[in-house]
C-alpha positions in Angstrom: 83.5 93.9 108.8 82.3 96.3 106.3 83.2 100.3 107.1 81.6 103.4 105.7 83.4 106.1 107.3 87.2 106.9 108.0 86.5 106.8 111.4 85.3 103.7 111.6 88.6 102.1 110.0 90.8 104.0 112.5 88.3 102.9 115.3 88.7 99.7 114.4 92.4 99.5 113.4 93.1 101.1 116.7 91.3 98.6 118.5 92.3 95.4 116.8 94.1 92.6 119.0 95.4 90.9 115.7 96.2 90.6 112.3 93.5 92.5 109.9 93.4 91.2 105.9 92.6 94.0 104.3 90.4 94.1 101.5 88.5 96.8 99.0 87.0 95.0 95.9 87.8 91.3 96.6 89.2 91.8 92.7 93.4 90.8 93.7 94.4 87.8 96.0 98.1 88.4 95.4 100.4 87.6 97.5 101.1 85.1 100.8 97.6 84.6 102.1 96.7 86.6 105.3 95.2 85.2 108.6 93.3 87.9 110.3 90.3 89.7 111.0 89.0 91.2 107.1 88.6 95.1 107.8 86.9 95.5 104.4 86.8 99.0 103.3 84.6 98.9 100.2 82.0 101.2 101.8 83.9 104.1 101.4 82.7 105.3 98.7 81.8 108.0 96.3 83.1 111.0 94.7 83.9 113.7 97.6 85.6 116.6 95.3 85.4 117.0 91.1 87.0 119.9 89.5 87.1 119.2 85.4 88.8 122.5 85.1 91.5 121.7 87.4 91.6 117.7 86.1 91.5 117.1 89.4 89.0 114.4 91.5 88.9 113.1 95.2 87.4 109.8 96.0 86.9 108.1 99.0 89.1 104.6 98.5 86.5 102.2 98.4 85.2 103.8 95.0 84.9 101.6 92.2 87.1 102.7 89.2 84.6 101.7 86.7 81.8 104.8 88.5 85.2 107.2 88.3 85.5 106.4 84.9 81.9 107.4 84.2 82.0 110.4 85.9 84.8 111.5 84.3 83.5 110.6 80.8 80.9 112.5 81.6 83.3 115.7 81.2 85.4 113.7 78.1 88.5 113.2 80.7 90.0 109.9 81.8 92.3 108.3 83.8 95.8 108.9 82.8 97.3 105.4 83.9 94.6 103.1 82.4 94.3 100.6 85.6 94.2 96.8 84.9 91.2 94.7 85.9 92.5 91.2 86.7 89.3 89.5 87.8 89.4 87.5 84.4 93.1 86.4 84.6 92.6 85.5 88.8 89.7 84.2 88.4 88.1 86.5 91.3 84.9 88.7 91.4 83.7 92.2 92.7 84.4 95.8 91.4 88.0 97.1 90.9 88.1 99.9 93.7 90.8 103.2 93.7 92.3 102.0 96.8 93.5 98.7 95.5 94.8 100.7 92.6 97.2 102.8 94.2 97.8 100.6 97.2 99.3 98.1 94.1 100.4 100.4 92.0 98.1 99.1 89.2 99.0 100.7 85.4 98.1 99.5 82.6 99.1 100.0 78.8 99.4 104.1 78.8 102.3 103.8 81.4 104.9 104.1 78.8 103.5 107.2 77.9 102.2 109.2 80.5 103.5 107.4 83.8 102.2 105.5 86.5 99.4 105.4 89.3 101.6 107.2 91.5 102.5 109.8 89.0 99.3 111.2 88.9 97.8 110.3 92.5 98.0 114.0 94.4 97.4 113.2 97.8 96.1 110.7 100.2 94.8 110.0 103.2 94.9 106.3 105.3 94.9 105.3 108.7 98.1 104.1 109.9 98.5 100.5 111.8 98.2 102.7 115.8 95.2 103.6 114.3 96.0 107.6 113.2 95.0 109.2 110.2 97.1 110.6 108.0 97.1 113.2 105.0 100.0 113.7 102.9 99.6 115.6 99.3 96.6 117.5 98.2 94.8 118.4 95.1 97.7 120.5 93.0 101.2 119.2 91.9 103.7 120.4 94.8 106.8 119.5 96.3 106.4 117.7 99.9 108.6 117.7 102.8 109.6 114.4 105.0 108.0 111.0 103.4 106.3 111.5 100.1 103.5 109.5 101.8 101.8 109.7 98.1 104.4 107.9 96.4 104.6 105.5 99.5 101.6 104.1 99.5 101.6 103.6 96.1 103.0 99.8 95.7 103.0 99.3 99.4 99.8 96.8 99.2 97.9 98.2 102.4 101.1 96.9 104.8 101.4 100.5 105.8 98.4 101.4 106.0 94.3 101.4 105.2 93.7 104.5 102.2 91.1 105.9 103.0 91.2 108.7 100.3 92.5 109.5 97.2 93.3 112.8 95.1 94.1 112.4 91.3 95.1 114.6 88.5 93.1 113.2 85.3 93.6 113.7 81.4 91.5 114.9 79.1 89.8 112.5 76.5 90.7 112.0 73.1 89.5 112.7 69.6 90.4 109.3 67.6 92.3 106.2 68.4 94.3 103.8 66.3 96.3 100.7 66.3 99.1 99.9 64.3 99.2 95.8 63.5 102.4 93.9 62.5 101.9 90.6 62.5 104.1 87.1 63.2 107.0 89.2 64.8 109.1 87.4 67.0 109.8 88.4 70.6 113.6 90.5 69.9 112.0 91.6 66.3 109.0 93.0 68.5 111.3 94.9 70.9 113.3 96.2 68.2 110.4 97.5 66.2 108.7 98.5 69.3 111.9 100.8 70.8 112.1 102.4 67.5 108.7 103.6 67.8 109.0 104.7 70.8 112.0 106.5 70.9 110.3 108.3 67.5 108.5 112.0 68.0 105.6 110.1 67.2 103.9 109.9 70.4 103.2 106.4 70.9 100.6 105.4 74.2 101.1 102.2 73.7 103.4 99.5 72.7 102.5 95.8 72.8 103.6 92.3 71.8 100.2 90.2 72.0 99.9 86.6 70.2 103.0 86.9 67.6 102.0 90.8 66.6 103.2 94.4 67.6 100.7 96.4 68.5 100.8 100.0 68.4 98.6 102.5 69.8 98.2 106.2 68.8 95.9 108.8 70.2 95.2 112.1 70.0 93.2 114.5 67.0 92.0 113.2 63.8 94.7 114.8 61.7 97.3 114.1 64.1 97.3 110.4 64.5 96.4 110.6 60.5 99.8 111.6 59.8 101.6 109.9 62.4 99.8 106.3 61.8 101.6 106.8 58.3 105.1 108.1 59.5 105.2 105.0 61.7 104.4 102.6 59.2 107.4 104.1 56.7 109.6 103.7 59.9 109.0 100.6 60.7 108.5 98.8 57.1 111.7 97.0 57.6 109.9 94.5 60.4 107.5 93.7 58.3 103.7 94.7 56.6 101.4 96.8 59.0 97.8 97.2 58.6 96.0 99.8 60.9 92.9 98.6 63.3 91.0 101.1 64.5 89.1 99.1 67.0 91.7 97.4 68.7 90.7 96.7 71.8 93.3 97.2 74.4 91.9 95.8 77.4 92.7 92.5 75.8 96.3 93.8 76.8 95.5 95.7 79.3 94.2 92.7 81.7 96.2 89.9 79.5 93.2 88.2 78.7 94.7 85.6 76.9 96.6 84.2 79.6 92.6 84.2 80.9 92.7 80.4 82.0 96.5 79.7 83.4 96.9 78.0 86.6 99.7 80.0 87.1 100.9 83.1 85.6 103.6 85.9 86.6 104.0 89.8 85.8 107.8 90.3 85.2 109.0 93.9 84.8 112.8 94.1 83.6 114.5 96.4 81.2 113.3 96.3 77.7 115.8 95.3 76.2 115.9 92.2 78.6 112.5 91.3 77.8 113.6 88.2 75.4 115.6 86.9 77.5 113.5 86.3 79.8 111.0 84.4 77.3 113.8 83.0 76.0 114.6 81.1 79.6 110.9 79.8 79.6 110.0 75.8 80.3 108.0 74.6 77.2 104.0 75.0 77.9 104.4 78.8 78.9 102.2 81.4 77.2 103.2 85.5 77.3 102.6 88.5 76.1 104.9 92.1 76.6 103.7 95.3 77.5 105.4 98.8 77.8 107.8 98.1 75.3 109.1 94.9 76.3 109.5 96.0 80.2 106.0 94.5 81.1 105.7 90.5 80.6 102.8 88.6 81.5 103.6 84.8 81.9 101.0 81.9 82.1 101.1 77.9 82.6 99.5 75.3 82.6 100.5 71.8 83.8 104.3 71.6 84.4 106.1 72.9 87.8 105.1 76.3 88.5 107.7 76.1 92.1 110.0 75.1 89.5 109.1 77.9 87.5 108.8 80.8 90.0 111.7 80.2 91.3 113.5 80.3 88.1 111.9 83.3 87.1 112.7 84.9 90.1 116.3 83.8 90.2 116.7 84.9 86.4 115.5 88.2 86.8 117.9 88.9 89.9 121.1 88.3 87.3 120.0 90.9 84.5 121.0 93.6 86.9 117.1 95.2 87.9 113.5 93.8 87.9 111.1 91.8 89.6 108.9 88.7 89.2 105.8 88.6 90.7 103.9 85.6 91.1 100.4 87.4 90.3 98.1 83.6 90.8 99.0 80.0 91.5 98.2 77.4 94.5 98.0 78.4 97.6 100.3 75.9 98.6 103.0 77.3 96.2 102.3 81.2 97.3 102.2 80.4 101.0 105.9 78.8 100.5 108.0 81.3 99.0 108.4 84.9 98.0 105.6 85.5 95.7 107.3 89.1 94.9 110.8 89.3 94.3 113.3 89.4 97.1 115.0 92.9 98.1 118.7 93.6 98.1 120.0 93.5 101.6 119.7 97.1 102.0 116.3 97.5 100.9 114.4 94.8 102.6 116.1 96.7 105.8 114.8 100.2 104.5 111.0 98.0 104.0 111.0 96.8 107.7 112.1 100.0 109.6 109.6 102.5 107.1 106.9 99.2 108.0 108.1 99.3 111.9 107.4 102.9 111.5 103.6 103.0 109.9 102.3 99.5 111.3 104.4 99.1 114.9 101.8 96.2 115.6 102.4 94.6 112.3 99.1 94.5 111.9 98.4 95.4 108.7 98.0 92.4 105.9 100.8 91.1 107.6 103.4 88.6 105.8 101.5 89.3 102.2 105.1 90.5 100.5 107.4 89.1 103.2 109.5 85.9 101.6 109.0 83.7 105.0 105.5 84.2 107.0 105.4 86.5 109.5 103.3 86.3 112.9 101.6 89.5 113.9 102.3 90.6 117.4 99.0 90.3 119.1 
């Protein structure tokens, strides 16, 4: 069913007798597929609060990001985290909504620069799985007591609860954008050059490895990317001739478009550094592309043994000492059978159940969609 209003979702949450699949845009069908009643939320929306002095905006959770991002064009601000739009690479439809975004944490290539969703999400407020809403945050930076519910939520993929609304802190816009281009790099060449511009003063927002080349981004005032464009280039001459694009367009990295067509395809985050080995320990017939330095890897195939794969990738990533490998689309055989994300440590999947027994006592809540065996929802 369709909601408009906050009290509808804790009127229906409240009442539920089984397992709801919760759903905003329709735009991510990731993880174990969920049997239950779809409490669909993308009717909450719209703007509720927009301060452009304060860089600060509340929106209901069923807002589409692309109507935020006009709005806040319409002052010359943005989003800080640049959110990803994978209906291309899952091959889904509907409108990307602000809900989705912070319930999976979604950043795109800015991250390594300014931070994460959660970093710049202020407050929130959801519906818990007895049905109770809950604020936690508000519209100014502040220290919180108990649960940082804000950061909670973020990542938690609507298992503890339905958001219902969202407070953000914004950036302003920028004056000029440009891309620095060195081509036919390989992967450890493109982490090398990549942490040395990064670790530089000269404020990189983003730092790619897309079809053999580096790309890096730089923002900010005419002058000032001007001047650093050329510092970077003297910099990193040893890897190799750089040319500078001005219109390189980073959605292409963004929502790894050209994986676009991959029966299967994972998003690994490890430790730059670690980044090549992980491509390195790739069957034949695998595309990729890194992100964020090297930390962000974006895996597609097709043909081969993706089971095979997955759990190789998964079981790799568990020995370099910190990461994860999500399984981000394949058959729904494969992500009904196994962990599509990666398996907790001991202590944290036990810290995951009791903060879930806590916020969804019912287990109502998109129930089983990160567990690594299928769980049945009490009824």
């Amino acid at each position: 069913m369709k909601l408009t209003t906050e009290a509808e979702v804790a009127e229906c949450v409240a009442d539920a007798r089984g397992p709801l699949a919760l759903r905003g845009g329709g735009t991510r069908a990731v993880g174990r597929p969920v049997v239950g009643d779809v409490l669909d939320v993308s009717g909450l929306s719209g703007v509720t609060l927009y301060e452009p002095g304060a860089l600060t905006i509340v929106v209901q959770a069923g807002t589409p990001v692309s109507e935020i991002e006009r709005t806040l064009a319409g002052e010359n601000q943005r989003l800080a985290f640049e959110p990803y739009d994978l209906c291309g690479l899952l091959g889904t439809s509907g409108a990307s909504t602000i809900g989705g975004v912070i319930a999976t944490n979604a950043s795109g290539p800015r991250r390594i620069q300014a931070g994460a969703a959660r970093d710049f999400a202020l407050g929130v407020r959801f519906v818990d799985g007895a049905g109770t809403v809950i604020k936690n945050g508000g519209r100014v930076m502040k220290n919180v007591t108990g649960y940082d519910l804000v950061k909670l939520m973020a990542g938690s993929w609507g298992t503890l609860g339905v958001l219902t609304e969202v407070s953000l802190k914004v950036l302003p816009g920028v004056e000029d954008v440009t891309t620095l281009v060195i081509p036919d790099v390989s992967a450890p060449e493109a982490v090398a050059a990549m942490s040395r511009a990064l670790s530089s003063s000269y404020e990189v927002s983003g730092a790619a490895w897309i079809e053999g080349a580096v790309w890096l981004r730089l923002e900010g005032f005419a002058a000032s990317v001007a001047y650093r464009a050329g510092a970077l280039q003297k910099i990193l001459a040893p890897f190799g001739e750089s040319a500078l694009m001005p219109d390189a367009d980073w959605t292409r990295v963004r929502d790894a478009q050209p994986l676009h067509g991959a029966e299967a395809v994972w998003r690994v985050s490890v430790k730059p550094s670690n980044g090549p080995l992980v491509l390195g320990a790739l069957p034949e017939g695998c595309d990729s592309l890194m992100d964020w330095g090297g930390g962000l890897i974006w895996i597609g195939q097709s043909g081969g043994n993706p089971a095979a794969t997955h759990a190789a990738l998964q079981a790799h990533v568990a020995t370099l000492g910190g990461g994860h490998a999500t399984l981000m689309k394949g058959p729904e055989a494969l992500r009904a059978a196994g962990p599509v994300f990666q398996p907790e440590a001991a202590g944290v999947a036990a810290l995951s159940a009791a903060l879930r027994t806590r916020f969804d006592p019912r287990s109502i809540l998109n129930p089983g969609l990160m567990a690594a065996e299928p769980v049945r929802a009490a009824g």
